[in-house]
C-alpha positions, -999 to 999 in steps of 0.1 A, spaced: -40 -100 7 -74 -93 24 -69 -53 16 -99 -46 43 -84 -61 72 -43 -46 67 -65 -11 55 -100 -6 70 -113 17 45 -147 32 36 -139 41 2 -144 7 -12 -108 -1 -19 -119 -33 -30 -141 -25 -56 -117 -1 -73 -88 -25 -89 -66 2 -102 -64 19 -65 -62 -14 -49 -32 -23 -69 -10 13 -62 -17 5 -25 -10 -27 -25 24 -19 -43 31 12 -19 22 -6 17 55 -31 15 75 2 4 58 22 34 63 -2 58 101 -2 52 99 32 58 85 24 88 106 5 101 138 25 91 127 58 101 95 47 127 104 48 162 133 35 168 143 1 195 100 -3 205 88 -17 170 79 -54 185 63 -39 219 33 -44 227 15 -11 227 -19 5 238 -30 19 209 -60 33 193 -70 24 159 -99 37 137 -114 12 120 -146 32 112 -159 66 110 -188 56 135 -184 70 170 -178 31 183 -156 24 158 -129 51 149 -112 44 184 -110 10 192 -84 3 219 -59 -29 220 -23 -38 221 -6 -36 192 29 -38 175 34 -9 152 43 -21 126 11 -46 126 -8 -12 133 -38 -13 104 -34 24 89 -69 26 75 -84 54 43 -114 72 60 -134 96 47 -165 113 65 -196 104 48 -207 123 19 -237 151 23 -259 149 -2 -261 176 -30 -229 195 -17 -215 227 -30 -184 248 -31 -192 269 -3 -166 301 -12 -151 318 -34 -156 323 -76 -175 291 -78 -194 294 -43 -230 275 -52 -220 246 -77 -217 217 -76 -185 203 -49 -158 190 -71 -162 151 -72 -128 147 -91 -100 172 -100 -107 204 -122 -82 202 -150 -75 241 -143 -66 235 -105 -47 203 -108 -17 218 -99 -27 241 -75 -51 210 -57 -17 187 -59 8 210 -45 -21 212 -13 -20 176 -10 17 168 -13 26 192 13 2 187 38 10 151 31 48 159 37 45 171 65 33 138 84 62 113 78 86 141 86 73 144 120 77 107 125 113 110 120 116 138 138 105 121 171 118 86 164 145 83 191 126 95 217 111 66 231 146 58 250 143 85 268 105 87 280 94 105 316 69 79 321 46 45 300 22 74 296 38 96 281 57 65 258 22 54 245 12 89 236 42 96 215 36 62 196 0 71 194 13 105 177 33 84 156 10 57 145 -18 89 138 8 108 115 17 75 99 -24 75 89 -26 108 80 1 101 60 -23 67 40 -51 97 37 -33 120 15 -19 91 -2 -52 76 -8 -58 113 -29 -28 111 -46 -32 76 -57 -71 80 -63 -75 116 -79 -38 126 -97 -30 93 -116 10 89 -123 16 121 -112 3 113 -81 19 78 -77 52 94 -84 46 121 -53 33 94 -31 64 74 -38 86 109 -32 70 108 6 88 80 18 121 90 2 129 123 20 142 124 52 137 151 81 169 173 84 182 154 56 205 183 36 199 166 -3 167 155 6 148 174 33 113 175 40 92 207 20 88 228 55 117 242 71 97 232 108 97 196 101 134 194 96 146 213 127 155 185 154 130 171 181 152 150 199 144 161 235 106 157 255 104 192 258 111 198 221 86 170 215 61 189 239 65 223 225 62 204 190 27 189 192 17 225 209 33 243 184 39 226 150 8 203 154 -17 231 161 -9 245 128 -19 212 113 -53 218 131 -59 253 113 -40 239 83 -69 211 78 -98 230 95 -90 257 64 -89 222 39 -120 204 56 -142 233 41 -124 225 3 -150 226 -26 -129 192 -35 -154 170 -15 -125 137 -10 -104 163 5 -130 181 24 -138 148 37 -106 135 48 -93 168 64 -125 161 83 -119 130 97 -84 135 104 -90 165 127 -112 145 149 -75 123 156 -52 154 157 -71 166 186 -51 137 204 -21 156 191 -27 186 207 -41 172 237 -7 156 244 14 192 234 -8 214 255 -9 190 289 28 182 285 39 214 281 13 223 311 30 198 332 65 204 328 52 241 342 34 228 372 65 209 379 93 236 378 63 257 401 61 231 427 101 226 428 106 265 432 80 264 458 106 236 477 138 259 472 125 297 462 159 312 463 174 286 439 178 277 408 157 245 400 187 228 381 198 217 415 163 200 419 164 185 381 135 206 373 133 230 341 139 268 348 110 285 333 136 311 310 149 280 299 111 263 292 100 305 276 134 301 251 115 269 237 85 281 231 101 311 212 113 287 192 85 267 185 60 293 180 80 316 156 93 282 131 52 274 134 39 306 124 60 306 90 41 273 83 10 298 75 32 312 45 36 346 37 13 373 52 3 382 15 1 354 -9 -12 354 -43 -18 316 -39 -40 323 -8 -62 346 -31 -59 317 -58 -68 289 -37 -96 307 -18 -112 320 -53 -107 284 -68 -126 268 -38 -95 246 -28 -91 263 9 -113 279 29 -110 301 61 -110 283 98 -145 274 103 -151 292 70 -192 284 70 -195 285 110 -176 317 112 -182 340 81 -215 354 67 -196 367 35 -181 342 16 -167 357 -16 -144 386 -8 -143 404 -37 -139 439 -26 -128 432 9 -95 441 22 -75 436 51 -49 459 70 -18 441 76 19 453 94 48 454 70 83 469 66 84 493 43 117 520 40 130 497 68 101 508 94 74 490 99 40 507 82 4 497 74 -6 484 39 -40 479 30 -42 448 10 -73 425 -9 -88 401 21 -81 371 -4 -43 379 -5 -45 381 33 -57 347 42 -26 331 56 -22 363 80 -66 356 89 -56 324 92 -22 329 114 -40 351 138 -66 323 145 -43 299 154 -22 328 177 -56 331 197 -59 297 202 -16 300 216 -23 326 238 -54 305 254 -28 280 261 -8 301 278 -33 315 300 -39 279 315 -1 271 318 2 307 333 -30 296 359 -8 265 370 24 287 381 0 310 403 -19 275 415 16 268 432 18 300 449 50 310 426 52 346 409 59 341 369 43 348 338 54 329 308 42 346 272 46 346 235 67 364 219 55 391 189 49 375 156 73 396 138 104 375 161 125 349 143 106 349 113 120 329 88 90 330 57 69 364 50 70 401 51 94 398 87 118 378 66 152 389 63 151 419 93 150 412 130 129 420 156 129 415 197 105 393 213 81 425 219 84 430 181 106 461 181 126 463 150 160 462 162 198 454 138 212 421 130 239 430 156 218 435 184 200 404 174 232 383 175 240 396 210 214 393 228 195 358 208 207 336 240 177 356 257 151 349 236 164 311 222 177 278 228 214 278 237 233 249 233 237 245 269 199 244 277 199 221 249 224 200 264 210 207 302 173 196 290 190 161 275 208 157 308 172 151 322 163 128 299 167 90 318 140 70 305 113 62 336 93 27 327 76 14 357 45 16 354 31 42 376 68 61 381 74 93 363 109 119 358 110 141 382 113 172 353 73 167 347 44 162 371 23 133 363 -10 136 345 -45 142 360 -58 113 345 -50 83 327 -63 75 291 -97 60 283 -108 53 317 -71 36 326 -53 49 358 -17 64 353 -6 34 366 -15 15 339 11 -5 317 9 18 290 33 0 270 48 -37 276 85 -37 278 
């Protein structure tokens, strides 16, 4: 097969035999995967896609109509600087690793493989959710999602097929074997096997869930291990996309349920088929609290290993930070301790997850200032807010107790009785999937969401999105 044309690539797949033949075998493999666990009833539409198929700025978005499965899932890696360095931690100054160091192997693979996990699973978390879309829109953003995980999915692969030999092969082969939700074989990340199958969960998802990817990477594109630096790099500049779609979709849903309890303010919106903003506040509760165990534990002897090994930075780690060592820094973190909560001073490399987690909680609460903006837009009286990120933890220090949504250590009793106030009940589960009738004229929407502001790349909402 002409390898450069099914995978664009600037890593010179061609001239690398040994690579080129462990793609070659794993691309028929993937695209069963794909087409098993892709999305599901749309894979011979015609569909407006983006495709990267360079890492120039005319290149790495090139629009067309494409069938998924004939998407071309390229390997790209930002260009190379020249001389680079480890820029923190014990070996801040030499050289940037060029191919694995024997003494972080496994450390460096366990960072690839779940990262790399993490994209497929998302894939089959959304894959029935084209049958029910609010608009073409919004279908062509959740297959570009889906085609953009699928080639986040190539880049790790690409590592583990380029830098771990068998060991490597074996992982990327493990990838397309587990399943989302799956009980024998679920995906590594408890987030990525709780159920998307609504468009609000799919919403609160890309918010949510995605925006940890962007700190996730961000922390990985400053790596002393220049091909993962690299990738991590590029791939932020598509999961941007990602969040664009969580952040406006989410923002949307609130405009609508404002505008529908301006039409009726004594009444509940159910009667209009909007969303009633407890109902909307129970999701992101939900969301938030699963995607802020995805940072790990608030003290981690890996974080402190990773960070001193030059593997994984801090977000913007060289933008941000003067100091880039952390020897004899600490960090005061919130724990229980005697069952009460307590400070505990604590080294700043064991701390990084908890640096890290409160970056990406900033960034939420931005969010939520716009969404908040749109209700008082419409005239209507609401605030909508996160909840404290002790709440519904399921990983770290908050593990095992329970806490309110204003982080108030409370029993597991009161907890049970009152957790209908705080998440997802199975009837606003099953009232959200009531609204879910798919809307696919072009230029038509569900009346649950408002449309968008604007259409994509210079195309009008009206646009045929996707051909059906």
């Amino acid at each position: 097969m002409e390898l450069h044309e099914r995978i664009p690539n600037n890593v010179n797949l061609s001239g690398d035999k040994r690579l080129q033949r462990a793609l070659e075998k794993w691309l028929p493999n993937y695209l069963d995967w794909w087409r098993e666990m892709g999305p599901e009833g749309f894979q011979e539409k015609d569909v407006w896609l983006r495709t990267a198929v360079s890492v120039e700025a005319d290149g790495w978005a090139h629009f067309d109509y494409v069938k998924m499965p004939d998407y071309r899932w390229g390997i790209f890696l930002k260009p190379a600087e020249a001389d680079a360095r480890v820029g923190f931690g014990d070996h801040m100054g030499q050289p940037a690793y060029q191919e694995v160091p024997g003494e972080f192997r496994n450390a460096l693979r366990r960072i690839v493989v779940t990262q790399a996990d993490t994209e497929p699973a998302s894939v089959e978390q959304q894959r029935r959710l084209g049958s029910t879309c609010p608009s073409l829109y919004d279908l062509r953003n959740l297959f570009q999602v889906n085609v953009e995980e699928g080639r986040h999915l190539w880049a790790m692969v690409y590592l583990l097929h380029g830098y771990f030999g068998r060991d490597g092969r074996d992982e990327a082969d493990a990838l397309l074997e587990r399943r989302s939700g799956n009980p024998d074989k679920p995906r590594i990340l408890e987030a990525f096997n709780q159920p998307c199958d609504d468009w609000l969960n799919f919403f609160c998802f890309t918010m949510f869930t995605d925006r940890d990817g962007k700190y996730q990477l961000s922390a990985l594109a400053e790596s002393g291990f220049e091909p993962l630096a690299r990738t991590c790099q590029f791939m932020l500049t598509e999961e941007a996309h990602h969040l664009f779609v969580g952040e406006t979709g989410v923002g949307r849903v609130v405009r609508r349920t404002a505008q529908l309890m301006k039409q009726s303010p004594e009444e509940d919106v159910r009667h209009l088929g909007g969303i009633p903003f407890d109902v909307i506040q129970r999701y992101i509760n939900y969301w938030f609290s699963y995607s802020l165990d995805l940072f790990g534990g608030e003290i981690s002897s890996n974080a402190a290993d990773f960070f001193a090994a030059g593997l994984k930075g801090r977000y913007q780690e060289q933008k941000k930070y003067a100091e880039h060592v952390l020897r004899d820094d600490t960090f005061t973190l919130t724990v229980v301790d005697g069952g009460r909560l307590a400070e505990r001073e604590v080294p700043m490399r064991n701390a990084l997850n908890e640096v890290l987690r409160g970056e990406y909680v900033r960034d939420c609460e931005r969010a939520l200032e716009r969404w908040n903006k749109y209700i008082a837009d419409e005239g209507v009286e609401h605030t909508l807010r996160l909840p404290s990120t002790r709440f519904h933890r399921h990983v770290g220090e908050f593990a095992g107790h329970h806490f309110d949504v204003d982080g108030r250590m409370i029993s597991a009793e009161e907890f049970e009785t009152r957790k209908d106030e705080w998440l997802p009940t199975l009837a606003d589960r099953e009232y959200v999937q009531s609204l879910m009738r798919p809307v696919t004229e072009p230029g038509k929407i569900a009346n649950w969401i408002a449309p968008p502001a604007t259409g994509i790349k210079g195309k009008p909402f009206e646009f045929e999105y996707v051909r059906l």
